[in-house]
PQR file with spaces between the fields and no chain letter, atoms N, CA, C, O and H, PARSE charges and radii, in Angstrom:
ATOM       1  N    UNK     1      36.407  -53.445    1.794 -0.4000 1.5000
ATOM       2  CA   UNK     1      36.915  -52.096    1.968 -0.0000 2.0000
ATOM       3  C    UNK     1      36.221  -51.161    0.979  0.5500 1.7000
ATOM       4  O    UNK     1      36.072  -51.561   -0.176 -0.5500 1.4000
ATOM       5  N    UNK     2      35.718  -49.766    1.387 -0.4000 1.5000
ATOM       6  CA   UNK     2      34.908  -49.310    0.539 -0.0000 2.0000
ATOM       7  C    UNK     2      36.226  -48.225    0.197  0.5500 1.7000
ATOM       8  O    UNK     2      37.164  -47.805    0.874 -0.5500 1.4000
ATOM       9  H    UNK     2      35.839  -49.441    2.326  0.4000 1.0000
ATOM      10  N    UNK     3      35.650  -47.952   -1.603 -0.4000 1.5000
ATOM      11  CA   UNK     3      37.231  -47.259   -1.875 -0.0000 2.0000
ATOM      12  C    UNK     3      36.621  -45.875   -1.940  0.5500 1.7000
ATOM      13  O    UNK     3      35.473  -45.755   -1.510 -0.5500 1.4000
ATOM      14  H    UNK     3      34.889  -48.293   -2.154  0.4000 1.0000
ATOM      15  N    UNK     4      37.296  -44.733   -2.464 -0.4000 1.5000
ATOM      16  CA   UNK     4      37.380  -42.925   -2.113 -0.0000 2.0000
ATOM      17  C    UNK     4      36.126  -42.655   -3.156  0.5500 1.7000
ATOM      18  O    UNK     4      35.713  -41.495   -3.176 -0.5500 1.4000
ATOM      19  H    UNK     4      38.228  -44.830   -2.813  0.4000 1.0000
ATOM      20  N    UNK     5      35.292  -43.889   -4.275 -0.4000 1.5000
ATOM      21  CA   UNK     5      34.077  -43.120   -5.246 -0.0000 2.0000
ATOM      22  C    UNK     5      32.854  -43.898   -4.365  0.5500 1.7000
ATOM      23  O    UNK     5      31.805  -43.259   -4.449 -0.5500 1.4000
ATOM      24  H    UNK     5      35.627  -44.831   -4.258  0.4000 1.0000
ATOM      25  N    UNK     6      32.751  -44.969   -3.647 -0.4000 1.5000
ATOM      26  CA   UNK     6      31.910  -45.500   -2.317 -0.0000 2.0000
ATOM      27  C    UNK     6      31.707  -44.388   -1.750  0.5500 1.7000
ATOM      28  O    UNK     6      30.611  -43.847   -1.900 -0.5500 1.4000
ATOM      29  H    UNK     6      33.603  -45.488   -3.579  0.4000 1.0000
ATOM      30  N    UNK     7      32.763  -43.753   -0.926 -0.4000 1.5000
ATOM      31  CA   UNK     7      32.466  -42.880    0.327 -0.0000 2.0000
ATOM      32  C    UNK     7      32.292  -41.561   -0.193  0.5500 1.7000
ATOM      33  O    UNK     7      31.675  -40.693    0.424 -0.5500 1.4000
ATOM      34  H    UNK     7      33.653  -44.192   -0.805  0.4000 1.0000
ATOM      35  N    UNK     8      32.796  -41.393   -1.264 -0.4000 1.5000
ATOM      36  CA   UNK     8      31.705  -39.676   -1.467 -0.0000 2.0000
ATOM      37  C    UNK     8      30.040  -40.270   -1.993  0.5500 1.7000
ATOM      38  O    UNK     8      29.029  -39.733   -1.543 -0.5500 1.4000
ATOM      39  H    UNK     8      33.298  -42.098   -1.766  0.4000 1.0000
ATOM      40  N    UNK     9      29.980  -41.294   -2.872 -0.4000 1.5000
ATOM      41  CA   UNK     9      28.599  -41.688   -2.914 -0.0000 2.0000
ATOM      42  C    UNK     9      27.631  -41.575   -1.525  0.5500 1.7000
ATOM      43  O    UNK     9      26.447  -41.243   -1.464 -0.5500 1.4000
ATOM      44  H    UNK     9      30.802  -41.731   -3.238  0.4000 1.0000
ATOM      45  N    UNK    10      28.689  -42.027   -0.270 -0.4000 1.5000
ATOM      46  CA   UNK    10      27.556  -42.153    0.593 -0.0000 2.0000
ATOM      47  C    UNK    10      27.506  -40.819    1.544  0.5500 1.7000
ATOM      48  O    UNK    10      26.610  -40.553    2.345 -0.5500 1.4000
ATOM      49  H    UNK    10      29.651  -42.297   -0.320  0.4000 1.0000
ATOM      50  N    UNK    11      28.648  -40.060    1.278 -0.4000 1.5000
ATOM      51  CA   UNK    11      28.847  -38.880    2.345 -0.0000 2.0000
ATOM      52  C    UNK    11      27.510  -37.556    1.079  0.5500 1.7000
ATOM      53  O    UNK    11      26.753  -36.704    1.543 -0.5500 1.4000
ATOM      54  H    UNK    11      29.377  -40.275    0.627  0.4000 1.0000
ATOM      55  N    UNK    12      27.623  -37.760    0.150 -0.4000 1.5000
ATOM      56  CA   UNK    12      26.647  -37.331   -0.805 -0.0000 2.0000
ATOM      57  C    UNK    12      25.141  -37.364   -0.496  0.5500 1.7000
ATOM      58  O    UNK    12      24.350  -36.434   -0.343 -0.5500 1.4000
ATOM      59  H    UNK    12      28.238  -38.452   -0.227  0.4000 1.0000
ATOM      60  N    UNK    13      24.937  -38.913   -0.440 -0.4000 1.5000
ATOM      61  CA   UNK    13      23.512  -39.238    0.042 -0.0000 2.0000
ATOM      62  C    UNK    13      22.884  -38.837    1.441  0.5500 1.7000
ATOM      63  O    UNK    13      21.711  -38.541    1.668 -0.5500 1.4000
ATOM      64  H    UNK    13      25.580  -39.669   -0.564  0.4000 1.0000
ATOM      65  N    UNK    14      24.091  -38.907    2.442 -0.4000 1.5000
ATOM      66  CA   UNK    14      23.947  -38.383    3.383 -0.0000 2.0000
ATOM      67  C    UNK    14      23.426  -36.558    3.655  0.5500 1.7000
ATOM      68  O    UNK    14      22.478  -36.112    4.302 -0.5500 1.4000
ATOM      69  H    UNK    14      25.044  -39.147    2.259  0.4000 1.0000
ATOM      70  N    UNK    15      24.167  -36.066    3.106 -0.4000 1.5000
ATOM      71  CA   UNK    15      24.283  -34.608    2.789 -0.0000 2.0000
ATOM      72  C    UNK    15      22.688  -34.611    1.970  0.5500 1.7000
ATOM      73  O    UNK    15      21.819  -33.995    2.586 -0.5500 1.4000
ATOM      74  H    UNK    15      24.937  -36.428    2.581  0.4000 1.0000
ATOM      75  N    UNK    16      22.307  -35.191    0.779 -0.4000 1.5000
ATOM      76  CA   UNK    16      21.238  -34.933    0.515 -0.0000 2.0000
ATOM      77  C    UNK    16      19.892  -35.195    1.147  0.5500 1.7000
ATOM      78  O    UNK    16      18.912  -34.502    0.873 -0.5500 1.4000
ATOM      79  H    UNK    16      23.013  -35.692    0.279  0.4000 1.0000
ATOM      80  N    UNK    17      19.853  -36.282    2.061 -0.4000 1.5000
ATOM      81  CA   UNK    17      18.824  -36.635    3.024 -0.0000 2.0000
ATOM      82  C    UNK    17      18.809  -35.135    3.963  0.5500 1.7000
ATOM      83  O    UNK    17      17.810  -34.520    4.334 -0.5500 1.4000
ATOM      84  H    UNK    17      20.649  -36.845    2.283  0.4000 1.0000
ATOM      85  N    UNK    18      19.886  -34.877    4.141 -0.4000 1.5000
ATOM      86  CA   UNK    18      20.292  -33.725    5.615 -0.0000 2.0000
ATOM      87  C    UNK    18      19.832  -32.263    5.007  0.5500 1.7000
ATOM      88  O    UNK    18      19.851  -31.240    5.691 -0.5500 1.4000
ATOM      89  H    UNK    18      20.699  -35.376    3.839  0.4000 1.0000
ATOM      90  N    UNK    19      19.350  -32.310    3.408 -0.4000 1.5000
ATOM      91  CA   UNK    19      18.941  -30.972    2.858 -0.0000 2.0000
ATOM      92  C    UNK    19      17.601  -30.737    2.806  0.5500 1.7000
ATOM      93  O    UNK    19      16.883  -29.739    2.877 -0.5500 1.4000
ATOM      94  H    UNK    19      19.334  -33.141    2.852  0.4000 1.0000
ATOM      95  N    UNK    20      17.419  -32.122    2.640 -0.4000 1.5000
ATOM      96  CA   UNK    20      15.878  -32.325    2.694 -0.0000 2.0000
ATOM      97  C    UNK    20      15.168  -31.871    3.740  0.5500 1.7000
ATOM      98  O    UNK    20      14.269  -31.044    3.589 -0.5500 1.4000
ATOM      99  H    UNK    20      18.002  -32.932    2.582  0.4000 1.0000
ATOM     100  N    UNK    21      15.529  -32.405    4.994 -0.4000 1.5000
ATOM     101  CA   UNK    21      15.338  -32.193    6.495 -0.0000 2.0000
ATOM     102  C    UNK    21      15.103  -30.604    6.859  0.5500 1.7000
ATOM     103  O    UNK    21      14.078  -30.055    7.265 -0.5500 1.4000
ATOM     104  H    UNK    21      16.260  -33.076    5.118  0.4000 1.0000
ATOM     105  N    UNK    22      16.233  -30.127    6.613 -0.4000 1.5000
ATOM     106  CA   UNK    22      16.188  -28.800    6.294 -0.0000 2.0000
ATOM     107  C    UNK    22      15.340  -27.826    5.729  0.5500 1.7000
ATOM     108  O    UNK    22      14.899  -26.842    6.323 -0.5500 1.4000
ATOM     109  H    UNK    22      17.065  -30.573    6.284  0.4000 1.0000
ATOM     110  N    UNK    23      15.118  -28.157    4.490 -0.4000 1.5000
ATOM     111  CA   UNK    23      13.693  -27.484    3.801 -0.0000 2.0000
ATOM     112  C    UNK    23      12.599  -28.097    4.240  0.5500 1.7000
ATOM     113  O    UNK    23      11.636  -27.897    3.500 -0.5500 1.4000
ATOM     114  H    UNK    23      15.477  -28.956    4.007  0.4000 1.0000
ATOM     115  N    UNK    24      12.366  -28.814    5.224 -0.4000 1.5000
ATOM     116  CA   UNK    24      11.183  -29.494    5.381 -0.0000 2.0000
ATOM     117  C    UNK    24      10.878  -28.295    6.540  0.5500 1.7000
ATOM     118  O    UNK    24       9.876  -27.581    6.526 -0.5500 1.4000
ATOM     119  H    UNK    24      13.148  -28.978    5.826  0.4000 1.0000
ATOM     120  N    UNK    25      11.976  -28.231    7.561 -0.4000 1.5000
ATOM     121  CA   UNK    25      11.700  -27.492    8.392 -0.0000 2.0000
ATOM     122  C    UNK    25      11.499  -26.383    8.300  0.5500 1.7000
ATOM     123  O    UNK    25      10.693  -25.776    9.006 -0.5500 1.4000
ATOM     124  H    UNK    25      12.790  -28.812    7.573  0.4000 1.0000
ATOM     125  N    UNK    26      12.272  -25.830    7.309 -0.4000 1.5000
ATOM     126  CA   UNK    26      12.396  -24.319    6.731 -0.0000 2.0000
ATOM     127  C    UNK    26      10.154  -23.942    6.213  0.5500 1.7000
ATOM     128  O    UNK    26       9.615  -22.877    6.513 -0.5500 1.4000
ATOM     129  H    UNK    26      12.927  -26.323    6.736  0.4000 1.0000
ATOM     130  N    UNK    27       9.729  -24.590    5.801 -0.4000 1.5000
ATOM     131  CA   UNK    27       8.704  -24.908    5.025 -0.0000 2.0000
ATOM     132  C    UNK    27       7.562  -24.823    6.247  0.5500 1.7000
ATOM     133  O    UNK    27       6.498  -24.205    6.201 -0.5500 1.4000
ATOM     134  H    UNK    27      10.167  -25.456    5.557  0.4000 1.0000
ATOM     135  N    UNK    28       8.084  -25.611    7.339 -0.4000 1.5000
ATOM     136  CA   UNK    28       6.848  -25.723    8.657 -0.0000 2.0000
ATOM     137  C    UNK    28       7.081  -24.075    9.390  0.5500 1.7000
ATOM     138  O    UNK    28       6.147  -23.517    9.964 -0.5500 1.4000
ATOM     139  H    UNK    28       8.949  -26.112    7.376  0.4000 1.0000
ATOM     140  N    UNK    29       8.325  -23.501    9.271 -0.4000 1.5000
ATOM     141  CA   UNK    29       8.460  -22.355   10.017 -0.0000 2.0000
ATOM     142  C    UNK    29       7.341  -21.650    9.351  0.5500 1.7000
ATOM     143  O    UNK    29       6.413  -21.065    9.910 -0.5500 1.4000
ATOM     144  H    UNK    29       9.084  -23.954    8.805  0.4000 1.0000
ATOM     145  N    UNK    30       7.591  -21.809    7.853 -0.4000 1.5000
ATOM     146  CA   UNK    30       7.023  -20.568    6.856 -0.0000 2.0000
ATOM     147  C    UNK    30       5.544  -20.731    7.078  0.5500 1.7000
ATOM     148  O    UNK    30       4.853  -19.771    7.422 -0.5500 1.4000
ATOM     149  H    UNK    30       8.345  -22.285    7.399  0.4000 1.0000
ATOM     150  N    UNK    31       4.924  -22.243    6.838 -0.4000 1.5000
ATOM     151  CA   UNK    31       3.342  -22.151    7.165 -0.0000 2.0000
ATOM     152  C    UNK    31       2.862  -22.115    8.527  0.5500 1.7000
ATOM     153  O    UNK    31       1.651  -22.165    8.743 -0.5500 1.4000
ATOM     154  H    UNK    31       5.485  -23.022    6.559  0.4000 1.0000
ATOM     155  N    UNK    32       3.682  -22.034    9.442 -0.4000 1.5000
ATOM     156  CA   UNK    32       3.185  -22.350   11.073 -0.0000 2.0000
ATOM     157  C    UNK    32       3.399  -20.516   11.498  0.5500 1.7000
ATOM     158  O    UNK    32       3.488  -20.426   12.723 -0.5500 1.4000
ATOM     159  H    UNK    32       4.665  -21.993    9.267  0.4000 1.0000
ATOM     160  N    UNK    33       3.448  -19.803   11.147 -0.4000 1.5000
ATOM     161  CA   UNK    33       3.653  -18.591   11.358 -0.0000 2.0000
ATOM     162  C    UNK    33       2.995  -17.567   11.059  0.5500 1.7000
ATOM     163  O    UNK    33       3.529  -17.234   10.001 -0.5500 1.4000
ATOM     164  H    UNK    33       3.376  -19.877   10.152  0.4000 1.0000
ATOM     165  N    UNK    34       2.276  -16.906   11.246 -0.4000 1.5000
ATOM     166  CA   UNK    34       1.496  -15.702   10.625 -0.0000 2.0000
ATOM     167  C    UNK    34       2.113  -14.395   10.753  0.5500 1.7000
ATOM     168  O    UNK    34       2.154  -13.783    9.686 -0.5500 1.4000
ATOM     169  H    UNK    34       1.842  -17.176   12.105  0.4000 1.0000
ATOM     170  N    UNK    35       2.819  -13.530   12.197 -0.4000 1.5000
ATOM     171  CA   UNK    35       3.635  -12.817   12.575 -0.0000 2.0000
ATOM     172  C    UNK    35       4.787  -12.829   12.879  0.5500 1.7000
ATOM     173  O    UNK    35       4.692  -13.303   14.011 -0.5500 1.4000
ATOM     174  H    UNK    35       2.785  -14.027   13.064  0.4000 1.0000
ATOM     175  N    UNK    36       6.265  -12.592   12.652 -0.4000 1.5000
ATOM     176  CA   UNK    36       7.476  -12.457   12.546 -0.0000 2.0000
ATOM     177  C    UNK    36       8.315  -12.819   12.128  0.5500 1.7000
ATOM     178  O    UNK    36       8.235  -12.610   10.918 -0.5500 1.4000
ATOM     179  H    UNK    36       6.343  -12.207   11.733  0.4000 1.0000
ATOM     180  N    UNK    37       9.520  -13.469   12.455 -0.4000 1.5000
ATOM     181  CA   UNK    37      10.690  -13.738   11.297 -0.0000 2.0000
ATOM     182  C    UNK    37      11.280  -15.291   11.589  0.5500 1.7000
ATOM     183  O    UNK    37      11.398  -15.976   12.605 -0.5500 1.4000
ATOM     184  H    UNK    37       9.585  -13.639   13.438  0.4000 1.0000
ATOM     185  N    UNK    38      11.575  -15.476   10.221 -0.4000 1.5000
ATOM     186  CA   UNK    38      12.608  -16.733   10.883 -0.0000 2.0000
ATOM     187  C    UNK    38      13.941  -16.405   10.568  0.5500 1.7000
ATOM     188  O    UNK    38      14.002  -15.493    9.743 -0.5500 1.4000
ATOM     189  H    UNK    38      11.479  -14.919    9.395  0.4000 1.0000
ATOM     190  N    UNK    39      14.955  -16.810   10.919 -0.4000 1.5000
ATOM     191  CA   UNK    39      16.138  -16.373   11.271 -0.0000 2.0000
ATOM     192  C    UNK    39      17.223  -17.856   10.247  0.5500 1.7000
ATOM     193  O    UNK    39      16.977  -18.973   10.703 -0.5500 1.4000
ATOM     194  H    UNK    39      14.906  -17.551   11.589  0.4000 1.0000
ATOM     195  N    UNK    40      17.785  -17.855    9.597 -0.4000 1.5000
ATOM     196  CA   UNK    40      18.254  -18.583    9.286 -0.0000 2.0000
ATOM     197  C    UNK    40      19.922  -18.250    9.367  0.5500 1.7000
ATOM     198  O    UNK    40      20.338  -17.243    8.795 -0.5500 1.4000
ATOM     199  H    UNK    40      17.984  -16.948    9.226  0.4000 1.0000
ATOM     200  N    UNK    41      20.814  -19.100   10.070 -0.4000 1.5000
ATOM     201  CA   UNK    41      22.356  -19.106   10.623 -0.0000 2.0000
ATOM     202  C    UNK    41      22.914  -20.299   10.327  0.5500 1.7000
ATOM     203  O    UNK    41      22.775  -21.423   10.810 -0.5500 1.4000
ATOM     204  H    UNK    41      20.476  -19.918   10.535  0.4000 1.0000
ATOM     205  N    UNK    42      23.945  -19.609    8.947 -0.4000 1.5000
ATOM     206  CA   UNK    42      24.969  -20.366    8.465 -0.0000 2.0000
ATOM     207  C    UNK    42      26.326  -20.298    8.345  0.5500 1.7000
ATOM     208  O    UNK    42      26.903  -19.265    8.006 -0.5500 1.4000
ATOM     209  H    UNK    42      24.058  -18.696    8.555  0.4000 1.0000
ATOM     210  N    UNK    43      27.016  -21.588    8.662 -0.4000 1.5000
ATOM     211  CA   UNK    43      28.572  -21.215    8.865 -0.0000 2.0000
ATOM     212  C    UNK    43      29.086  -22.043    7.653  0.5500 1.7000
ATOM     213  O    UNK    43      28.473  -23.034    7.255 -0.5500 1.4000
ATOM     214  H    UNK    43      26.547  -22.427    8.937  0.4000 1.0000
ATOM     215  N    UNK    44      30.104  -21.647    7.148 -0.4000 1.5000
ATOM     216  CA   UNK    44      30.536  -22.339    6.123 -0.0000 2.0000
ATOM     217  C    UNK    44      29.841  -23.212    4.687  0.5500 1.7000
ATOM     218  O    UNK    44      29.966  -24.321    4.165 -0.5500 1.4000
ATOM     219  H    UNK    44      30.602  -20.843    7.471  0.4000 1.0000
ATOM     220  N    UNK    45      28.958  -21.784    4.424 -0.4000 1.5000
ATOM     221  CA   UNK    45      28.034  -22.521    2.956 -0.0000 2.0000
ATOM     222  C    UNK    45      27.384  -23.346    3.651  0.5500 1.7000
ATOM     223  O    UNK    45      26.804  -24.187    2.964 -0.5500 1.4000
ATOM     224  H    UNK    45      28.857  -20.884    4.848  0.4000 1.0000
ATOM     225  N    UNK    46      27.258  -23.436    4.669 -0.4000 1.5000
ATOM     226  CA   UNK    46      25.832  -24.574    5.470 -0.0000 2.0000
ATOM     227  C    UNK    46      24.770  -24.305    6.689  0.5500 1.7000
ATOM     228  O    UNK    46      24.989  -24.112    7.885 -0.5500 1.4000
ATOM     229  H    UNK    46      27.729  -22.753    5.227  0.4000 1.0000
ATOM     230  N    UNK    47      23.940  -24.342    6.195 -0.4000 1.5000
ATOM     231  CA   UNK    47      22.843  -24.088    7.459 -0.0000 2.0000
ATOM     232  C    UNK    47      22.924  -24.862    8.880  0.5500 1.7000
ATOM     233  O    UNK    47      22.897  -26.074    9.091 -0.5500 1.4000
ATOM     234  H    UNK    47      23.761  -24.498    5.224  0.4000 1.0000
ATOM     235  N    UNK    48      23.006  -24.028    9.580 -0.4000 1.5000
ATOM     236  CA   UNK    48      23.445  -24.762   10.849 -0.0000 2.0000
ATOM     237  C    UNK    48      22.296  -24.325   12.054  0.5500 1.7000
ATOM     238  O    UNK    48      22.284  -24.867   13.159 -0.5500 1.4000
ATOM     239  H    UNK    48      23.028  -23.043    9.409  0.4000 1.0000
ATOM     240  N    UNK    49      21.590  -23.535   11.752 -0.4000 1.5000
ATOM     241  CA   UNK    49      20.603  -23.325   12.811 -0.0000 2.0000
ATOM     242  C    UNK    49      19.241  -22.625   12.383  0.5500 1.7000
ATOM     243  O    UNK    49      19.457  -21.560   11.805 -0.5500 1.4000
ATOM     244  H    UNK    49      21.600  -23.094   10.854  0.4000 1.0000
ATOM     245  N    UNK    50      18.163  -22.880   12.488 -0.4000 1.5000
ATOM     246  CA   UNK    50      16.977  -22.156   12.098 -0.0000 2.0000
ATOM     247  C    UNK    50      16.093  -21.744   13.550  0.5500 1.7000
ATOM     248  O    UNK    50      15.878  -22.482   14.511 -0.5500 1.4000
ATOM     249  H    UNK    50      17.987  -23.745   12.957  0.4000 1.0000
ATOM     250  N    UNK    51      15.675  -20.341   13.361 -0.4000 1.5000
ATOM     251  CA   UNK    51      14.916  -19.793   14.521 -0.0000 2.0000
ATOM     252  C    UNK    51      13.954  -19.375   14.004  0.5500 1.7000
ATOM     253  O    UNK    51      13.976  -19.176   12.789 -0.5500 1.4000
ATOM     254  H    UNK    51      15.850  -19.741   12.580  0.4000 1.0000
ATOM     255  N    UNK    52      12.683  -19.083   14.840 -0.4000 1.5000
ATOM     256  CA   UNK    52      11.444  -18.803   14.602 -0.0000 2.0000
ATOM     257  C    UNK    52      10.915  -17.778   15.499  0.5500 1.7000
ATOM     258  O    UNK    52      10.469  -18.204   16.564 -0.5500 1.4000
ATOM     259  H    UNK    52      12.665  -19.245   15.827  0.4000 1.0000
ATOM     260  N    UNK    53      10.869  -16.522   15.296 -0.4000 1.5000
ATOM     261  CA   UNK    53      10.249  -15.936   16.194 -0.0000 2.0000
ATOM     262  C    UNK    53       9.174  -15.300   16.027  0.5500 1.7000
ATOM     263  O    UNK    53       8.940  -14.439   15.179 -0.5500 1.4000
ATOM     264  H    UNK    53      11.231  -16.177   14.431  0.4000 1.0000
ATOM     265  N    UNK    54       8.490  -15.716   16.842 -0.4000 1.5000
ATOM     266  CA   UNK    54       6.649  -15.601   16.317 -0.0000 2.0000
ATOM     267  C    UNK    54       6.076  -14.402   17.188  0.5500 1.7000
ATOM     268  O    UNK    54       6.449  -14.244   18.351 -0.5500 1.4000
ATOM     269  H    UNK    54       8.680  -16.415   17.530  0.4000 1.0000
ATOM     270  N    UNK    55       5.113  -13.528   16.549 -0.4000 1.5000
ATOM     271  CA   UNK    55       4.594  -12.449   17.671 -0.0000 2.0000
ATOM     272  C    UNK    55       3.570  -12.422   17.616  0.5500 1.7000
ATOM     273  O    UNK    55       3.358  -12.063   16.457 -0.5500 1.4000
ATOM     274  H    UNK    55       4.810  -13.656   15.605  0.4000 1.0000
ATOM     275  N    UNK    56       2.197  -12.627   18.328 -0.4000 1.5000
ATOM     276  CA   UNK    56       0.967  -12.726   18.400 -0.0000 2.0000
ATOM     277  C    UNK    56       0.545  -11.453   18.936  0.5500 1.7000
ATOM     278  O    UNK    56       0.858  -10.896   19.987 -0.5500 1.4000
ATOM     279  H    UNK    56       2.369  -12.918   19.269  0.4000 1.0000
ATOM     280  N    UNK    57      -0.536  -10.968   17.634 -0.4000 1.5000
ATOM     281  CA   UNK    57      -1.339  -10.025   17.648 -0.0000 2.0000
ATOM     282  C    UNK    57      -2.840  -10.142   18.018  0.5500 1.7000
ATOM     283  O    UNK    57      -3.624  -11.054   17.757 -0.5500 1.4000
ATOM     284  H    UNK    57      -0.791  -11.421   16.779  0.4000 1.0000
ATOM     285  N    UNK    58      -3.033   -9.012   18.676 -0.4000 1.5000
ATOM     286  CA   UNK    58      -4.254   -9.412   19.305 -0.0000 2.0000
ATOM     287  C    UNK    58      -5.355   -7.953   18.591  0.5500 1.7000
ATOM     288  O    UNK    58      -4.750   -6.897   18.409 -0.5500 1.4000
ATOM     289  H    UNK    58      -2.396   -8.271   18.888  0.4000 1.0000
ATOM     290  N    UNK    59      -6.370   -7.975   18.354 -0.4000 1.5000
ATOM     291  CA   UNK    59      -7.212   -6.954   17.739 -0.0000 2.0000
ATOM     292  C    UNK    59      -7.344   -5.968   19.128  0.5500 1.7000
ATOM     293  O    UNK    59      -7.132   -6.248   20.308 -0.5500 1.4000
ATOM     294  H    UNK    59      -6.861   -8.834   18.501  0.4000 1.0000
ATOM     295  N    UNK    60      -7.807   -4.628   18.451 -0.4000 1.5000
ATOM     296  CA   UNK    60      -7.640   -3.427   19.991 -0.0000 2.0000
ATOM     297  C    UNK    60      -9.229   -3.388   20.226  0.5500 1.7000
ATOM     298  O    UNK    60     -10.130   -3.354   19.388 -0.5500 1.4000
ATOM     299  H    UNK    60      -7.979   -4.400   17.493  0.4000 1.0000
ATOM     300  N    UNK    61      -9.301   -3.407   21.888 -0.4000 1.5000
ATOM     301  CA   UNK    61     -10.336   -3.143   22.071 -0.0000 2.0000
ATOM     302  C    UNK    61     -11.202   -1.989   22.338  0.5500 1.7000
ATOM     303  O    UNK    61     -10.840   -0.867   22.693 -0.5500 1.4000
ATOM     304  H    UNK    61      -8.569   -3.434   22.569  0.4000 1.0000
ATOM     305  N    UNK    62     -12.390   -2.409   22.121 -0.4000 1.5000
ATOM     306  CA   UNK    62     -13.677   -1.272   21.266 -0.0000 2.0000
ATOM     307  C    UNK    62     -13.939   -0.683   22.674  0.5500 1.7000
ATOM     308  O    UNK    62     -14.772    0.211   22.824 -0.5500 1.4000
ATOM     309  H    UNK    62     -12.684   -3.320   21.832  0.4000 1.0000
């Protein structure tokens, strides 16, 4: 039986793997992007959704 300092150890580790993930992605938005925003949506002190919206510019022609 795992007792109540087990299961925050592992609900902890969990949570920290799941932050990681997060900035990893946060990190690919930021270098995969040259034009527009990313959108970051959080509910309760936690990130729950990341958007990327990208706008491709094109040079004007001569």
């Amino acid at each position: 039986m795992i007792d109540n300092s087990e299961k925050k150890a592992v609900s902890h580790n969990d949570c920290k793997s799941q932050d990681t993930i997060i900035l990893e992605e946060l990190v690919q938005c930021f270098k995969n992007i040259a034009y527009g925003e990313v959108v970051v949506t959080i509910h309760d002190s936690r990130i729950v959704q990341i958007e990327r919206r990208e706008k491709k510019r094109f040079p004007p022609e001569k």
